[in-house]
C-alpha positions as CSV (number, residue, x, y, z in Angstrom):
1,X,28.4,24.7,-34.4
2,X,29.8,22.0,-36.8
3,X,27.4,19.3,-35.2
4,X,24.2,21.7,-35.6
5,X,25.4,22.7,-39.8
6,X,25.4,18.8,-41.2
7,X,22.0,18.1,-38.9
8,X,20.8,20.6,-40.7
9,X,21.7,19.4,-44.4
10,X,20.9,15.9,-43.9
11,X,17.6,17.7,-42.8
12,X,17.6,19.5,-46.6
13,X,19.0,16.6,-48.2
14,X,15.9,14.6,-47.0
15,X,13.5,16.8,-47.4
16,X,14.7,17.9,-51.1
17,X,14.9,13.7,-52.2
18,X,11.4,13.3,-51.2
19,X,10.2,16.4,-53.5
20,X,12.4,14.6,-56.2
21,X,10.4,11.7,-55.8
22,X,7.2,14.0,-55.6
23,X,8.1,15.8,-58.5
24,X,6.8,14.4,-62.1
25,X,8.7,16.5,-65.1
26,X,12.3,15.3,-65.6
27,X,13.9,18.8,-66.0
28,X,12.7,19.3,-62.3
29,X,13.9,16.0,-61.2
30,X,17.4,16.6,-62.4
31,X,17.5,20.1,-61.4
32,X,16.8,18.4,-57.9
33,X,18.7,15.8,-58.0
34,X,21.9,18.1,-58.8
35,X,21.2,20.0,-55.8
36,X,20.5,17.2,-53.4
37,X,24.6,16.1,-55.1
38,X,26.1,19.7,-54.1
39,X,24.4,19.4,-50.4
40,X,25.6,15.8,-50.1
41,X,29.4,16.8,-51.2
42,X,29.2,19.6,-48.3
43,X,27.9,17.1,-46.1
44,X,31.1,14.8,-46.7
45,X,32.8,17.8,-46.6
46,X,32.1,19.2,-43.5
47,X,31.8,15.8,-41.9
48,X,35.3,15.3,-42.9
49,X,36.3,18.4,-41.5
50,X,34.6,17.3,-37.6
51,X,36.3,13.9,-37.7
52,X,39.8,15.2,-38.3
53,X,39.3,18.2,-35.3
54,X,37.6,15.7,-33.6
55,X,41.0,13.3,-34.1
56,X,43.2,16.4,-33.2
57,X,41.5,17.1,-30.0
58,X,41.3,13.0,-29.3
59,X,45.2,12.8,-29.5
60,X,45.8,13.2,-25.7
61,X,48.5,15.8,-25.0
62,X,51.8,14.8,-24.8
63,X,52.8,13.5,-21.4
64,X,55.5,15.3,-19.8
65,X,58.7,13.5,-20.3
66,X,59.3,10.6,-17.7
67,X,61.5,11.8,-15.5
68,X,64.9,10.2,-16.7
69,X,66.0,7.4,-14.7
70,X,67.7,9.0,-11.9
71,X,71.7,8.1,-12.4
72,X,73.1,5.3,-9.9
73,X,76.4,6.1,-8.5
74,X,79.4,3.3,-8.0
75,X,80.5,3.4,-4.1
76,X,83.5,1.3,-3.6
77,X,83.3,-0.1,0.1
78,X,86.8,-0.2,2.0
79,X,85.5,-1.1,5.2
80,X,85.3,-4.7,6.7
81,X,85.5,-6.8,9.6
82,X,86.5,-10.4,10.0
83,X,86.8,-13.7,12.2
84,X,87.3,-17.1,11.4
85,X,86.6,-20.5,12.4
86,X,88.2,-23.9,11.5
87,X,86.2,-24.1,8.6
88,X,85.5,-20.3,7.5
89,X,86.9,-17.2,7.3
90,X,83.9,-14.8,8.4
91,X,84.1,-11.1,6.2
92,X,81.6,-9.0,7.9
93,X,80.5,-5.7,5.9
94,X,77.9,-3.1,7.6
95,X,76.0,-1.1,5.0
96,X,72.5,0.3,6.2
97,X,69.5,-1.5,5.1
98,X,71.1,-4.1,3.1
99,X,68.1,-6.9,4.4
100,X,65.6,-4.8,2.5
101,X,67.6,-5.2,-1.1
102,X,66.3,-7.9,-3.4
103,X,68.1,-11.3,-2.5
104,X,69.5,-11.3,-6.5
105,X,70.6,-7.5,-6.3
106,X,73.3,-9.1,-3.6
107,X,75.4,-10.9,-4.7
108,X,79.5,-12.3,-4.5
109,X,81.9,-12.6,-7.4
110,X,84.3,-15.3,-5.7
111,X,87.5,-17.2,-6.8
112,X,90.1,-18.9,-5.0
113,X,91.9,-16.0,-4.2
114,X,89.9,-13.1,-4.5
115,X,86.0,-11.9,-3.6
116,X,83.7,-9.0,-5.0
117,X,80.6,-8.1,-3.1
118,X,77.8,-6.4,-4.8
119,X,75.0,-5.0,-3.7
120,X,72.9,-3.3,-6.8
121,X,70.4,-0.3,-6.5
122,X,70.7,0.0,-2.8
123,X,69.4,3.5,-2.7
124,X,69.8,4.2,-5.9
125,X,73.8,3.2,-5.7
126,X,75.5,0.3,-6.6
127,X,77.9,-1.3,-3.9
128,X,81.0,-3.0,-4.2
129,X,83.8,-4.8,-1.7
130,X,87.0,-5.8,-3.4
131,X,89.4,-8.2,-2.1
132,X,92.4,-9.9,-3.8
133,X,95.2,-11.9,-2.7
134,X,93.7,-13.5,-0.1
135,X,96.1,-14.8,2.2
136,X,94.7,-19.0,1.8
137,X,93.2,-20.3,-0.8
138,X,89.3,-20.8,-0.6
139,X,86.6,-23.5,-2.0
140,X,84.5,-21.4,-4.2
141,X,81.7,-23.8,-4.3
142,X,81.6,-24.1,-0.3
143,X,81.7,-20.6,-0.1
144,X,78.4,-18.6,0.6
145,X,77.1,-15.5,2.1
146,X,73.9,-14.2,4.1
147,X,72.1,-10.7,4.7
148,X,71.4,-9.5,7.9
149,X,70.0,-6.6,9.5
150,X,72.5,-3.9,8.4
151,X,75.3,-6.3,7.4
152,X,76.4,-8.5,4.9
153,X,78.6,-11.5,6.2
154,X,80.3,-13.4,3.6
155,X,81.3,-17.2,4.4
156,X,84.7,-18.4,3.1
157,X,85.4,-22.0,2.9
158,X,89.2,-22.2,4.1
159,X,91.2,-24.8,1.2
160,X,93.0,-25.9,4.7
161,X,90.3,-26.6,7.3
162,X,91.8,-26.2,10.7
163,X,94.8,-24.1,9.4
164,X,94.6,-19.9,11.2
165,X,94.8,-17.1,9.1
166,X,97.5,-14.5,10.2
167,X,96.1,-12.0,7.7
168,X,93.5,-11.3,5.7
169,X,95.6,-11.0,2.7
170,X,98.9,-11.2,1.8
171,X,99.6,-7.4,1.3
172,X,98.6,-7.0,4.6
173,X,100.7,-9.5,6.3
174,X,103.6,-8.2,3.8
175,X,103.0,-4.7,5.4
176,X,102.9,-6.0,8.9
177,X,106.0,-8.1,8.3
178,X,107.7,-4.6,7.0
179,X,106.6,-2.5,9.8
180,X,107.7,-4.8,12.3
181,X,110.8,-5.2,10.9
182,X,111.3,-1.4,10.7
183,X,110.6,-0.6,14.2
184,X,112.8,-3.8,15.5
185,X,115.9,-2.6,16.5
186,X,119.4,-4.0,15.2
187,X,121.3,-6.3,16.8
188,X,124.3,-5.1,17.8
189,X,126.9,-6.6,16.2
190,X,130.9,-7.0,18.0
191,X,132.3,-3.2,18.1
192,X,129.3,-1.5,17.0
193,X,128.1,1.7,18.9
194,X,124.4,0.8,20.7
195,X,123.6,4.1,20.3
196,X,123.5,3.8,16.7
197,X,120.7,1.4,16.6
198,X,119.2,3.5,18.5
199,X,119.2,6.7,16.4
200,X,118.5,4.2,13.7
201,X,115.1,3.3,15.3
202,X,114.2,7.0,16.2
203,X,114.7,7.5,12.7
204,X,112.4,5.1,11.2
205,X,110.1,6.1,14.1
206,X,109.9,9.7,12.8
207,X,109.9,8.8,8.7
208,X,107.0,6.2,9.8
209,X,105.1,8.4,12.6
210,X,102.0,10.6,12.5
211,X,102.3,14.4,13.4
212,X,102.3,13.3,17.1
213,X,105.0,11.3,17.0
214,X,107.2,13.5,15.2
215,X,106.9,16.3,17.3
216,X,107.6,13.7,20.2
217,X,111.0,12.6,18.9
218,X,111.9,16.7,17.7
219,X,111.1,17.8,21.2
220,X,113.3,14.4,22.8
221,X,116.1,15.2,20.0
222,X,115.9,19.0,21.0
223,X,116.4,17.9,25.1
224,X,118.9,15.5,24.2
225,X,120.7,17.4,22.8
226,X,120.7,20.8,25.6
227,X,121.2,17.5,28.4
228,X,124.8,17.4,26.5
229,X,125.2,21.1,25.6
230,X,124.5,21.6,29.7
231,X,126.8,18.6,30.8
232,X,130.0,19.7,28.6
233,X,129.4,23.0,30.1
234,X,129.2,22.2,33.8
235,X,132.4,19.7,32.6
């Protein structure tokens, strides 16, 4: 409707300047001349007016909001296998389509005692393996890692080529020293009462055991104990 208005006063506008021209007594030429002005300032007008609906109706409606980055969760990996060779210790970590992660997204944070294993973005989670207090030292520099189908297997350059690891770290071999130690039975020293040591084992066995073995030394304790009720009776 707008368009079809200003075609039709650029239409009046010409026509009028061309009887101004025509027209030969200057009272008529100015009374002319002030109406072509009038149709010429509602021509701006109304041009004006188009371009800035036209602008309105350009400005392309707002996109819906990106969806936000969806949030990345931390999982802290606790699982591992390892082997070793004279030269390496072999740390073997199974996570699920690792081989399709970008090679820089996976990645190990090593120093001569410790390693950190990321894996960044792996279905929208980032990955991590801690270990400290290895139980050797390790060459950093020699030290590398690979990504294979479903694993991660991290190479450790032993300090010591040649020498065995008992443990993977020293908090493990300390707990394995403990536990054996703890189930190893006294040695009996001159005069002392070999059934001692061994109620001292059973009870290390029990604070130590799972629900199993509990109930395996209760019910042992419980028929040890009727075996002497019985006996003193049939005494």
């Amino acid at each position: 409707m707008a368009e079809n208005k200003i075609k039709e006063l650029r239409s009046d506008i010409e026509e009028l300047q061309k009887i101004t021209k025509q027209a030969t007594r200057k009272k008529v030429q100015d009374l002319l001349s002030l109406e072509v002005r009038k149709l010429e300032t509602e021509l701006i007008n109304l041009q004006e007016a188009a371009k800035a609906s036209s602008s309105t109706d350009a400005v392309a409606a707002p996109a819906p909001a990106a969806a936000a980055e969806a949030k990345r969760y931390k999982v802290k990996l606790n699982g591992y296998g390892w082997d070793q060779s004279d030269k390496y210790v072999k740390v073997f970590v199974t996570l699920k389509g690792v081989q399709n992660v970008p090679k820089e997204q996976v990645y190990c944070k090593l120093t001569e005692r410790s390693l950190e294993l990321h894996v960044d973005n792996h279905e929208n989670k980032d990955y991590v393996l801690i270990i400290n207090n290895l139980l050797e030292n390790i060459v950093v520099e020699d030290s590398h890692w690979k990504q294979k189908t479903d694993m991660v297997v991290i190479f450790l350059a032993k300090s010591s080529a040649g020498s065995k690891w008992s443990h993977m770290t020293e908090i493990d071999k300390k707990l394995d020293d403990q536990r054996n130690n703890r189930f190893k039975p006294e040695e009996a020293s001159a005069g002392k009462d070999p059934q001692e040591s061994i109620m001292s084992l059973m009870k290390n066995m029990y604070e130590t055991g799972d629900d199993e073995m509990k109930r395996m030394i209760s019910k042992a304790w419980y028929e040890g104990q009727q075996k002497k009720k019985n006996d003193s009776l049939d005494f």
